[in-house]
DSSP file (Angstrom, degrees, kcal/mol; ACC not computed):
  #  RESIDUE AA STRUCTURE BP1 BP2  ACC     N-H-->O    O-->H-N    N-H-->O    O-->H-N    TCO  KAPPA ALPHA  PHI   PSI    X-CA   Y-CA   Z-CA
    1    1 A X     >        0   0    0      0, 0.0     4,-2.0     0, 0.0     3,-0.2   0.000 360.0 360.0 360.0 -59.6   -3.2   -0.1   -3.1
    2    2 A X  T  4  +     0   0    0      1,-0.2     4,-0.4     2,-0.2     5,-0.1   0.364 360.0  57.7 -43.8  -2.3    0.8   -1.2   -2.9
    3    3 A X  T  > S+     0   0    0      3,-0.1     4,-1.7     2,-0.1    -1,-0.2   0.705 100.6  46.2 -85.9 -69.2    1.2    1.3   -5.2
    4    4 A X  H  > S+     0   0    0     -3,-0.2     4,-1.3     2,-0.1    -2,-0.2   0.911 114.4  57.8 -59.8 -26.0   -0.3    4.3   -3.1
    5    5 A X  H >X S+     0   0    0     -4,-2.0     3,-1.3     2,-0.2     4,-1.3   0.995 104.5  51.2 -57.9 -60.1    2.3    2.5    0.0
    6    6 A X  H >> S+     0   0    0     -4,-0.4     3,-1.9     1,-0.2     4,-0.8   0.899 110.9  45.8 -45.2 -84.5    5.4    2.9   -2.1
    7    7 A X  H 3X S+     0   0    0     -4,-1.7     4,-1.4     1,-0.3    -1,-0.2   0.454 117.8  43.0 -61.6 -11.8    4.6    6.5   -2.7
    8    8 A X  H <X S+     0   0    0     -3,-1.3     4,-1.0    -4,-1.3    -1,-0.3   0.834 106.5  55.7 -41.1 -58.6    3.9    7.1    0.9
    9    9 A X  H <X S+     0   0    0     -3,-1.9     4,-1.2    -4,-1.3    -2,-0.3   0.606 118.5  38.4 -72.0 -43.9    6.8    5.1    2.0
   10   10 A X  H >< S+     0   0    0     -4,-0.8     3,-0.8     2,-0.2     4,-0.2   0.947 112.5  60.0-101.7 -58.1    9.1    8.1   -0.8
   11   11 A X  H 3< S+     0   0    0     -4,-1.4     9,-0.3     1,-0.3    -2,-0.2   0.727 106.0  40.8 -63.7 -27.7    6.9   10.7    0.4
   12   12 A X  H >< S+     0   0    0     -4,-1.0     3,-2.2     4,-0.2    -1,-0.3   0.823 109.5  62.7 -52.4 -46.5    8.1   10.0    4.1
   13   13 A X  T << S+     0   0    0     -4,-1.2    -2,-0.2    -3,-0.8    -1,-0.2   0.093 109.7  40.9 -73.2  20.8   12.0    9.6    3.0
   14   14 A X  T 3  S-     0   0    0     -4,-0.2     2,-0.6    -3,-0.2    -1,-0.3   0.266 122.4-100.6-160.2  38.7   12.1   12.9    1.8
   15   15 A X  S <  S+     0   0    0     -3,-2.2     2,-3.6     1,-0.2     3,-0.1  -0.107  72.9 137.3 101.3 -46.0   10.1   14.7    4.5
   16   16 A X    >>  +     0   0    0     -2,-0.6     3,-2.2     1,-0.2     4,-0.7   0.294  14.0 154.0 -14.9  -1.2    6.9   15.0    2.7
   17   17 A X  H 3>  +     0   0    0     -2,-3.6     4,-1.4    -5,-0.3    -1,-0.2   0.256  64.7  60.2 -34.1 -32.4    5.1   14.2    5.9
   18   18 A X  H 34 S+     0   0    0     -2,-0.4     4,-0.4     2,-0.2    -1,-0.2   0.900 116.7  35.3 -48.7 -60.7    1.6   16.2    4.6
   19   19 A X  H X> S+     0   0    0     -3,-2.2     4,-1.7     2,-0.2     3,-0.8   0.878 115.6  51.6 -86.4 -30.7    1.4   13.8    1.5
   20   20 A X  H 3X S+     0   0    0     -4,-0.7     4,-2.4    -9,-0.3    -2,-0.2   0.963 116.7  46.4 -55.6 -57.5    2.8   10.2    3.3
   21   21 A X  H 3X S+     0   0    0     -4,-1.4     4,-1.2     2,-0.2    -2,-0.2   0.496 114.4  45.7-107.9 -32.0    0.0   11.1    6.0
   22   22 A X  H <> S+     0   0    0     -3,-0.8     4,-3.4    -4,-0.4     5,-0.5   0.896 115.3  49.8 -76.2 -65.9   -2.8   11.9    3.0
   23   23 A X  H >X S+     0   0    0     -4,-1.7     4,-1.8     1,-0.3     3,-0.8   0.888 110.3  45.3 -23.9 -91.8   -1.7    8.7    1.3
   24   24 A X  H >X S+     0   0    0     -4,-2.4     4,-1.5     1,-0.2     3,-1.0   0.832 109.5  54.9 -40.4 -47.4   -1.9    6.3    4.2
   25   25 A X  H 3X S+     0   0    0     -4,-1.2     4,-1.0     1,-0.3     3,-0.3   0.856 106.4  51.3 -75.2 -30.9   -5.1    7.6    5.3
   26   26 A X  H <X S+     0   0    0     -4,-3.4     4,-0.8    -3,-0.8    -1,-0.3   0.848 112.5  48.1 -38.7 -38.6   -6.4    6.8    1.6
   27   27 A X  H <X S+     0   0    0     -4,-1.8     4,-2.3    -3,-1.0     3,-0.3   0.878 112.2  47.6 -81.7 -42.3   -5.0    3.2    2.1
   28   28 A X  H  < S+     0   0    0     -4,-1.5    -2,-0.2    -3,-0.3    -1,-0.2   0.567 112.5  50.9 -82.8 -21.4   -6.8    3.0    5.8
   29   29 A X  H  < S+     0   0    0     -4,-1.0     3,-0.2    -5,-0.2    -2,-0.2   0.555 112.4  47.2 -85.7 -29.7  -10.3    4.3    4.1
   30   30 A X  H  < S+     0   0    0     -4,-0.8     2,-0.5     1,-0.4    -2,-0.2   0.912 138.7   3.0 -99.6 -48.4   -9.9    1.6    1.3
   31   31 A X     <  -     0   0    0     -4,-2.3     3,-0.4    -5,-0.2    -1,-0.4  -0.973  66.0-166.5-142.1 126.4   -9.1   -1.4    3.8
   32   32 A X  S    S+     0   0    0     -2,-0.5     2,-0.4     1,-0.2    -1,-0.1   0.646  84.6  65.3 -88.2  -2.7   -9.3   -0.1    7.5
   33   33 A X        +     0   0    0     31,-0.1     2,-0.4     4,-0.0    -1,-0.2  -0.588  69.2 114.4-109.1  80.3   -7.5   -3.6    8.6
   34   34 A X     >  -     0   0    0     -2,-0.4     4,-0.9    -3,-0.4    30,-0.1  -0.941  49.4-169.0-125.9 116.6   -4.2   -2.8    6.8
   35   35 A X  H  > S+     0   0    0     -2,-0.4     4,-2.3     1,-0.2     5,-0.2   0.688  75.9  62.9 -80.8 -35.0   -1.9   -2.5    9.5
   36   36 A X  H  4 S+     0   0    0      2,-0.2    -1,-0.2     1,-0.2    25,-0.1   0.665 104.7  50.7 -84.5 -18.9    0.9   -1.3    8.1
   37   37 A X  H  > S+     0   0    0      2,-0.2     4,-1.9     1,-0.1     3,-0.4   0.965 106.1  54.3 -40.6 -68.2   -1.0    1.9    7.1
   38   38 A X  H >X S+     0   0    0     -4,-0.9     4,-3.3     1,-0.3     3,-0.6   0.902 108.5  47.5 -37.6 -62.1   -2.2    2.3   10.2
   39   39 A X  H 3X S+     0   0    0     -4,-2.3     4,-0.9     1,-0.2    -1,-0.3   0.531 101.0  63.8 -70.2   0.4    1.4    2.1   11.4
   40   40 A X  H 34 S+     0   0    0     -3,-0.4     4,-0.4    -5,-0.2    -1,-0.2   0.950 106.0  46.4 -68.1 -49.6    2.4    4.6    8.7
   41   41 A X  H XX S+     0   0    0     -4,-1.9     4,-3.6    -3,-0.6     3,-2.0   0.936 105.5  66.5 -38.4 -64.4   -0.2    7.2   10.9
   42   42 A X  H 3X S+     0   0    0     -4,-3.3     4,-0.8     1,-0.3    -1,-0.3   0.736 108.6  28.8 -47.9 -42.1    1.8    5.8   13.7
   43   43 A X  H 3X S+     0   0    0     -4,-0.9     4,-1.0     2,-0.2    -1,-0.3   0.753 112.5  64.1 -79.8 -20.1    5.2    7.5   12.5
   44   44 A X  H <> S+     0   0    0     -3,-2.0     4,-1.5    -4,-0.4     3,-0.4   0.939 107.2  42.8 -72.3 -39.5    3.7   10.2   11.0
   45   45 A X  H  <>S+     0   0    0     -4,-3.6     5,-0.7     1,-0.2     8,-0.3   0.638 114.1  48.2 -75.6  -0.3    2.5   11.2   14.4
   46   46 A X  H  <5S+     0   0    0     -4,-0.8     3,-0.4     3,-0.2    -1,-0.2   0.367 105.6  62.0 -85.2 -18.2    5.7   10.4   16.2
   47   47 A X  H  <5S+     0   0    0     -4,-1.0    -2,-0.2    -3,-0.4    -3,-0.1   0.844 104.3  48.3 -64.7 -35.8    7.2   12.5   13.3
   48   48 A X  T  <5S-     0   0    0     -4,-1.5    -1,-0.3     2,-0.1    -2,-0.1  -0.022 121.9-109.3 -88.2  17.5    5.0   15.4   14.7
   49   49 A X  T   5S+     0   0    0     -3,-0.4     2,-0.2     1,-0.1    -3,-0.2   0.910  74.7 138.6  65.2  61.1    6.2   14.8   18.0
   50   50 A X      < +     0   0    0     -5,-0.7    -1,-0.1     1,-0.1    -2,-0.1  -0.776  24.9 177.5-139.1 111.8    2.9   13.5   19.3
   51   51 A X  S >> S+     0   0    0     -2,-0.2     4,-1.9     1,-0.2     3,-1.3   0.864  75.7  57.2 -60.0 -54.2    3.4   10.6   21.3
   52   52 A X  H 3> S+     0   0    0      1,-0.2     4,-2.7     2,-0.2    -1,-0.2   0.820 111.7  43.3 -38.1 -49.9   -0.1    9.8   22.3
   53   53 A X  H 3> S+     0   0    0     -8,-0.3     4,-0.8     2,-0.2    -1,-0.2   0.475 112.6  56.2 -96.0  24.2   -1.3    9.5   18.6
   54   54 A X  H <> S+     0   0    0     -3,-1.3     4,-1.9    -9,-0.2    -2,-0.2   0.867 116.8  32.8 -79.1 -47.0    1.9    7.5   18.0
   55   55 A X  H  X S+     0   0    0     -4,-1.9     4,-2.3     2,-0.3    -2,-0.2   0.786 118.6  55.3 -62.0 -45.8    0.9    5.0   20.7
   56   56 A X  H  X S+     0   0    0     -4,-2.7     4,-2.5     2,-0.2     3,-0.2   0.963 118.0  38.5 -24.8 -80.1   -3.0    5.6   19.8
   57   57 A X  H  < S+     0   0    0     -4,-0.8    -2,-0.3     1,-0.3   -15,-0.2   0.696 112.9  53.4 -61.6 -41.6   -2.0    4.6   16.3
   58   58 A X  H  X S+     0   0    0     -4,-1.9     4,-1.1     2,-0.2     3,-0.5   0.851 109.7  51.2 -49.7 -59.2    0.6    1.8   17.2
   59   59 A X  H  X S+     0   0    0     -4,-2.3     4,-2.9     1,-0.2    -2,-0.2   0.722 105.3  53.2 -65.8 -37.6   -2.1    0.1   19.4
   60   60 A X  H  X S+     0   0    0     -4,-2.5     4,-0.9     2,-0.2    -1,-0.2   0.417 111.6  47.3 -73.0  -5.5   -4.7    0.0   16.8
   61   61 A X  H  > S+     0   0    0     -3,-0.5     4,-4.9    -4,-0.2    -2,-0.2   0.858 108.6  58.3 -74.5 -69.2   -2.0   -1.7   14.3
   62   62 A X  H  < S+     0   0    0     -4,-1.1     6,-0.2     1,-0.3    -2,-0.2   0.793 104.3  46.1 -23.1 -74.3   -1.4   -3.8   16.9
   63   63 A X  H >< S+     0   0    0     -4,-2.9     3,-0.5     1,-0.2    -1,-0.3   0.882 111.6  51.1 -50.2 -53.2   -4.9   -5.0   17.2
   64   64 A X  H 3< S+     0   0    0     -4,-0.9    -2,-0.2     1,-0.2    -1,-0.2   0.856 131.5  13.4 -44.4 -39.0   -5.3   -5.6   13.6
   65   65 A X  T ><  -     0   0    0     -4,-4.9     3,-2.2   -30,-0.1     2,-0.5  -0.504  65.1-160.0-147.8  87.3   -2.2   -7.6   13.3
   66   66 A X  T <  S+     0   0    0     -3,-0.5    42,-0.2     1,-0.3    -4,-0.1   0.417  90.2  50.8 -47.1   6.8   -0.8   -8.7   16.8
   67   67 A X  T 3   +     0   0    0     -2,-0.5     2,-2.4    -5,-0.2    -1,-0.3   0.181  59.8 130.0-130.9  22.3    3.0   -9.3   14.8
   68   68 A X    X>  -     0   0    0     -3,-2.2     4,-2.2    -6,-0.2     3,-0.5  -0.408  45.8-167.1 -87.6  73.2    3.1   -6.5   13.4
   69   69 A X  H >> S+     0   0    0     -2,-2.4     4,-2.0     1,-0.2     3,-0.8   0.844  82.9  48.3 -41.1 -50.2    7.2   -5.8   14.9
   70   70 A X  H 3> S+     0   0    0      1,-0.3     4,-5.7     2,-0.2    -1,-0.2   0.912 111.4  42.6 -52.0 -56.5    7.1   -2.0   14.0
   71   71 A X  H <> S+     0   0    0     -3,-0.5     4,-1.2     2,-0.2    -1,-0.3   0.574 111.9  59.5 -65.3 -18.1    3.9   -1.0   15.4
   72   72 A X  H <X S+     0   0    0     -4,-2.2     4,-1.7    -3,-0.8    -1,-0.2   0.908 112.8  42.6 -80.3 -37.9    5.1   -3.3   18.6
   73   73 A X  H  X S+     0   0    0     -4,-2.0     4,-1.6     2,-0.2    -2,-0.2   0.937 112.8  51.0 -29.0 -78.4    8.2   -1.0   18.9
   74   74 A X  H >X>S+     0   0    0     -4,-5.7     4,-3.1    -5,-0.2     3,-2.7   0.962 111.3  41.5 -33.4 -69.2    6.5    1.7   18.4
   75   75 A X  H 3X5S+     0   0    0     -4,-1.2     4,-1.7     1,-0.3     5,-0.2   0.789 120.8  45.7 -53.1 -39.0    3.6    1.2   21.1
   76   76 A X  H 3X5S+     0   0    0     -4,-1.7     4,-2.3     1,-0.2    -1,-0.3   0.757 113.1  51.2 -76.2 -28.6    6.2   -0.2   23.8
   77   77 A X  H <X5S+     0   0    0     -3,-2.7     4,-0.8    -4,-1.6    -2,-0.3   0.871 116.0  36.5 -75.5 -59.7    8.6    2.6   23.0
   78   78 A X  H  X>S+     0   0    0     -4,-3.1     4,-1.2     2,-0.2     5,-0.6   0.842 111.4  64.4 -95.2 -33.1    6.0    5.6   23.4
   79   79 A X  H  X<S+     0   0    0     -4,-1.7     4,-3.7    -5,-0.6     5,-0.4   0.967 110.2  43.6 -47.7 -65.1    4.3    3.5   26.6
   80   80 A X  H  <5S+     0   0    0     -4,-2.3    -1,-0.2    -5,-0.2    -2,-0.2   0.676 109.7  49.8 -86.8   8.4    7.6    4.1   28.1
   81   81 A X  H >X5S+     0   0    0     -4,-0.8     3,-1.9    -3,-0.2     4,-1.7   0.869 118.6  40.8 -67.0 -69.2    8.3    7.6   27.3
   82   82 A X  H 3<>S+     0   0    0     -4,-1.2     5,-0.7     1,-0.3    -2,-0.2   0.970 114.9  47.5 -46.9 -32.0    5.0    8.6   28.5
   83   83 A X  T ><<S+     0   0    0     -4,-3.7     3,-0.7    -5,-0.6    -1,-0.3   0.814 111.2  56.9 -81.2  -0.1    4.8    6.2   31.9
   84   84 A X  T <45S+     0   0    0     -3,-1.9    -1,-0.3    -5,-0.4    -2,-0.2   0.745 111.4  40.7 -88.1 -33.4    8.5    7.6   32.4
   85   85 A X  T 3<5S-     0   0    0     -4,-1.7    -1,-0.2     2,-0.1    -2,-0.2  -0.013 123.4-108.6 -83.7  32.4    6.8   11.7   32.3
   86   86 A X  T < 5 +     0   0    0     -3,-0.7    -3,-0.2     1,-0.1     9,-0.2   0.499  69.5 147.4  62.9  -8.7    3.9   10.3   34.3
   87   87 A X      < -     0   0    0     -5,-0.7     2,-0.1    -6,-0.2    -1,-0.1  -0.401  49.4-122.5 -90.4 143.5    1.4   10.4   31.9
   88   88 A X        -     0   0    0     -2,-0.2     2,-0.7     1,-0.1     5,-0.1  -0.647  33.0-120.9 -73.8 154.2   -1.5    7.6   31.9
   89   89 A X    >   -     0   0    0      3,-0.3     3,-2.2    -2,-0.1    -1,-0.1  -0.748  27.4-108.6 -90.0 124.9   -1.5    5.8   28.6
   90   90 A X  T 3  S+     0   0    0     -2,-0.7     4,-0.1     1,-0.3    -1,-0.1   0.747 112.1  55.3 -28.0 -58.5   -4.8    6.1   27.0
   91   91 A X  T 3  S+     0   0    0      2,-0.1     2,-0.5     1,-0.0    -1,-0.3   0.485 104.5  52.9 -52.2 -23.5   -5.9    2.6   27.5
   92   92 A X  S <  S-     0   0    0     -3,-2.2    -3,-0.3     1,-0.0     3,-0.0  -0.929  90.1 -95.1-138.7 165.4   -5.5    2.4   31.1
   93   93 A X        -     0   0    0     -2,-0.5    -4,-0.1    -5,-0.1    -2,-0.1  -0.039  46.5 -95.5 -75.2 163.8   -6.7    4.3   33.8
   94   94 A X        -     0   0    0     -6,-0.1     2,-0.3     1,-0.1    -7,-0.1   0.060  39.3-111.0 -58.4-173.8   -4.6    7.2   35.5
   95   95 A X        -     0   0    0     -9,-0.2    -1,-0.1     4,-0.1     2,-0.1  -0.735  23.0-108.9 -95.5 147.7   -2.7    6.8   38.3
   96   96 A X    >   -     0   0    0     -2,-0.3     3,-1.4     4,-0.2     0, 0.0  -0.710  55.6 -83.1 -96.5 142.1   -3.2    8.0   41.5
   97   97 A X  T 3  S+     0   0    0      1,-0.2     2,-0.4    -2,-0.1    -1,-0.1   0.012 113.1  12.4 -54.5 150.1   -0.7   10.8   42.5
   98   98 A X  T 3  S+     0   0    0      1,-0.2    -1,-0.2    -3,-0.1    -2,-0.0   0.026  92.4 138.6  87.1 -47.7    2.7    9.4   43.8
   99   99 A X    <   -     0   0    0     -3,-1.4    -1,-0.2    -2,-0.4    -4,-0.1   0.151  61.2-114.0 -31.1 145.8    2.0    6.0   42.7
  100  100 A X        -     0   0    0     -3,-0.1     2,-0.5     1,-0.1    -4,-0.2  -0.449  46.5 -88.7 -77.9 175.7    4.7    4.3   41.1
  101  101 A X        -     0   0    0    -18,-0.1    -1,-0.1    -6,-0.1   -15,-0.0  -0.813  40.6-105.7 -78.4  99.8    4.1    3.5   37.1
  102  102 A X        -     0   0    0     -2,-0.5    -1,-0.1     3,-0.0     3,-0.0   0.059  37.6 -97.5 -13.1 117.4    2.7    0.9   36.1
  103  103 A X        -     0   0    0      1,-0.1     3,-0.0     3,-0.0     2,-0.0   0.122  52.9 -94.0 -63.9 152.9    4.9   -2.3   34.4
  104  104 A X        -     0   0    0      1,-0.1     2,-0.2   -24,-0.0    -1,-0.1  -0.313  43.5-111.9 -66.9 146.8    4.9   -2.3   30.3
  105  105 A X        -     0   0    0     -3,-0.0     2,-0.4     1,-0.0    -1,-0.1  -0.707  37.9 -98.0 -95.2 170.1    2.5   -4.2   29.2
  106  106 A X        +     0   0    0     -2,-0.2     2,-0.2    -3,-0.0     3,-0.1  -0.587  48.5 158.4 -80.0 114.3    3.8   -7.5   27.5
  107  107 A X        -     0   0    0     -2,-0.4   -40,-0.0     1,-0.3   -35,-0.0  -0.587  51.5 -71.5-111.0-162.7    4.2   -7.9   23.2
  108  108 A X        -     0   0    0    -42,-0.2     2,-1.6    -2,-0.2    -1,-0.3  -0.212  64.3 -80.1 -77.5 172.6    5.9   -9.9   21.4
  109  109 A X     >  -     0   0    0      1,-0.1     4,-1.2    -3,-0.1    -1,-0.1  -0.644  47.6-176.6 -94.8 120.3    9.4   -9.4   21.2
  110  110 A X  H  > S+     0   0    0     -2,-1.6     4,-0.8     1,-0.2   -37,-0.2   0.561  74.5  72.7 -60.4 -32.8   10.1   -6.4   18.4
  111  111 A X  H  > S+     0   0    0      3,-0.2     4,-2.0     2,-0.2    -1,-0.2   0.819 100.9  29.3 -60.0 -46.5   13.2   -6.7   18.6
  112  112 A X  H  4 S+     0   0    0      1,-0.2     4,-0.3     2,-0.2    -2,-0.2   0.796 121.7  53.6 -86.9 -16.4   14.0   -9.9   16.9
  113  113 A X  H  X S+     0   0    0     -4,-1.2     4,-0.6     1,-0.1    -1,-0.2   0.761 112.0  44.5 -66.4 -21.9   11.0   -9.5   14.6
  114  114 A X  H  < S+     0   0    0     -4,-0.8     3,-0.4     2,-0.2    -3,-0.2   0.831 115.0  48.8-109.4 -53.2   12.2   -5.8   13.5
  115  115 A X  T >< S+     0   0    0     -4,-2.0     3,-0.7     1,-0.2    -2,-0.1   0.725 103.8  60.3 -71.5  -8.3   16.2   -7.2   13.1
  116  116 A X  T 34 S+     0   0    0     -4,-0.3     2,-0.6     1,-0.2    -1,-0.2   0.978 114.0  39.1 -75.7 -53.5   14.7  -10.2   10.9
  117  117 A X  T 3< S+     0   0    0     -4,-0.6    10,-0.6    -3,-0.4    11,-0.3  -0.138  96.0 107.4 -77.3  37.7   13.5   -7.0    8.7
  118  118 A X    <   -     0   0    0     -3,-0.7     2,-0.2    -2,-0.6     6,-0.1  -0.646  66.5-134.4-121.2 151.1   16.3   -4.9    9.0
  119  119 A X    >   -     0   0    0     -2,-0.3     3,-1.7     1,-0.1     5,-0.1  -0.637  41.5-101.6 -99.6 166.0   18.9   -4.1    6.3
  120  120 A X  T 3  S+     0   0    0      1,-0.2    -1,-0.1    -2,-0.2    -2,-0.0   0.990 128.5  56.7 -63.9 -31.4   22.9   -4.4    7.7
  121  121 A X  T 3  S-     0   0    0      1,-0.2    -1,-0.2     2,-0.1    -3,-0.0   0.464 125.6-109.7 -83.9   3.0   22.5   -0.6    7.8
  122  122 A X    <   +     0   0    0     -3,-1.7     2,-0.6     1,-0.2    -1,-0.2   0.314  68.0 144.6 105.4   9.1   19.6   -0.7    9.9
  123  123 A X    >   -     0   0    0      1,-0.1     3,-1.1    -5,-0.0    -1,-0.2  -0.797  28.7-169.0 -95.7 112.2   16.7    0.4    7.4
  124  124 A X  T >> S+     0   0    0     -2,-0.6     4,-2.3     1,-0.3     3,-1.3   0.379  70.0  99.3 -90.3  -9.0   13.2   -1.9    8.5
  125  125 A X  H 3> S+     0   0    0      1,-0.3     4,-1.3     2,-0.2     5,-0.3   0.899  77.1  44.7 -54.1 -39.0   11.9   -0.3    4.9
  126  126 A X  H <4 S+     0   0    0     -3,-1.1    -1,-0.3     1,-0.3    -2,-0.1   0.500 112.6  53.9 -84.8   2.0   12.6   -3.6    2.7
  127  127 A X  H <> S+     0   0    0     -3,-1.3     4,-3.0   -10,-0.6     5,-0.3   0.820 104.5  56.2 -91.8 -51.1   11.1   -5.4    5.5
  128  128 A X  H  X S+     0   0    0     -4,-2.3     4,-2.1   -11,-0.3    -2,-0.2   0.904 111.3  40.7 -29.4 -55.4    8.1   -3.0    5.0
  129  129 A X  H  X S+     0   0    0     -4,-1.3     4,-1.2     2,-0.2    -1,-0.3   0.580 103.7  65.8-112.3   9.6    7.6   -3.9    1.5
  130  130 A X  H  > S+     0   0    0     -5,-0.3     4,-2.2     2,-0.2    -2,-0.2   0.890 111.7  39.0 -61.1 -45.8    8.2   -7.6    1.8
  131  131 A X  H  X S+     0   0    0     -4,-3.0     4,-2.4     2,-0.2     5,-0.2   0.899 109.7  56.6 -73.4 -30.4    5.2   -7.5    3.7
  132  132 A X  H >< S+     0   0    0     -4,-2.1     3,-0.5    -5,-0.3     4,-0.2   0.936 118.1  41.7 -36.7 -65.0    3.4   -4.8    1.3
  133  133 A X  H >X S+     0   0    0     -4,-1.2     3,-1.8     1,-0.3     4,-0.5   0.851 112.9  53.4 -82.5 -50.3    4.3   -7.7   -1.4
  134  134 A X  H 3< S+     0   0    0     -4,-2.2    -1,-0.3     1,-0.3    -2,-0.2   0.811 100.2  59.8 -34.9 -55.3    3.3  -10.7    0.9
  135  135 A X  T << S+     0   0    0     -4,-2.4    -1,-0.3    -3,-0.5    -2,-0.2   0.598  97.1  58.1 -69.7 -17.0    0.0   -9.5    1.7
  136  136 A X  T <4        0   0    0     -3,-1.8    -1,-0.3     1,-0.3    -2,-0.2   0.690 360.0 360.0 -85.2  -0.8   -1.3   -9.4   -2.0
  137  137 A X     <        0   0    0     -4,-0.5    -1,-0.3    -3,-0.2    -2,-0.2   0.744 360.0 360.0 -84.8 360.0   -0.7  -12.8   -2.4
């Protein structure tokens, strides 16, 4: 299974998006609580400039593995692009018109979990497959 993640993980750095997007979902079919799949979805669909199934995808990470820094990034990131357009987030109910937006809801902080997995040049990948590596053990 870390094997089909690596080759996801190259098929994303170089644009492939079709085959990262086949790949994780192979990896999410074989164990549907692998988070970091899940959160694979999640960028592929923020790659497509869909916000909803980033956030969708983000939140469902989330659940599987509540520390899961990317997919906490994500989901807080696309919560507040949408609640900034107005949009209801999928999980809670709309707003009534005029109403102000409803407050982010609260994760962990992403930030320092995401810099812990950060390279100096700012690439969260080797943090990616630290956990990839972690998890078989």
């Amino acid at each position: 299974m870390i094997e089909l993640m690596l080759e996801a993980e190259r098929a994303m750095g170089i644009g492939l998006i079709d085959n990262a997007e086949r790949l994780y979902r192979q990896v999410v079919a074989i164990d549907p609580r692998n988070s970091i799949a899940v959160t694979g979805l999640a960028r592929i669909a923020l790659e497509r400039g869909d916000q909803r199934g980033a956030y969708t995808f983000a939140r469902q990470a989330l659940a599987i593995d509540p520390e899961n820094p990317i997919a906490s990034h994500l989901a807080m990131r696309m919560a507040e692009q949408m609640r900034n357009r107005g949009e209801a987030l999928p999980d809670e109910p709309a707003a009534a018109p005029g109403a102000p937006p409803a407050s982010a809801p609260a994760a962990p902080s992403a930030s320092s979990a995401l810099s812990d997995q950060t390279t100096s040049d700012g690439d969260a990948r080797p943090g990616l497959i630290g956990r990839l590596f972690r998890r078989r053990r």
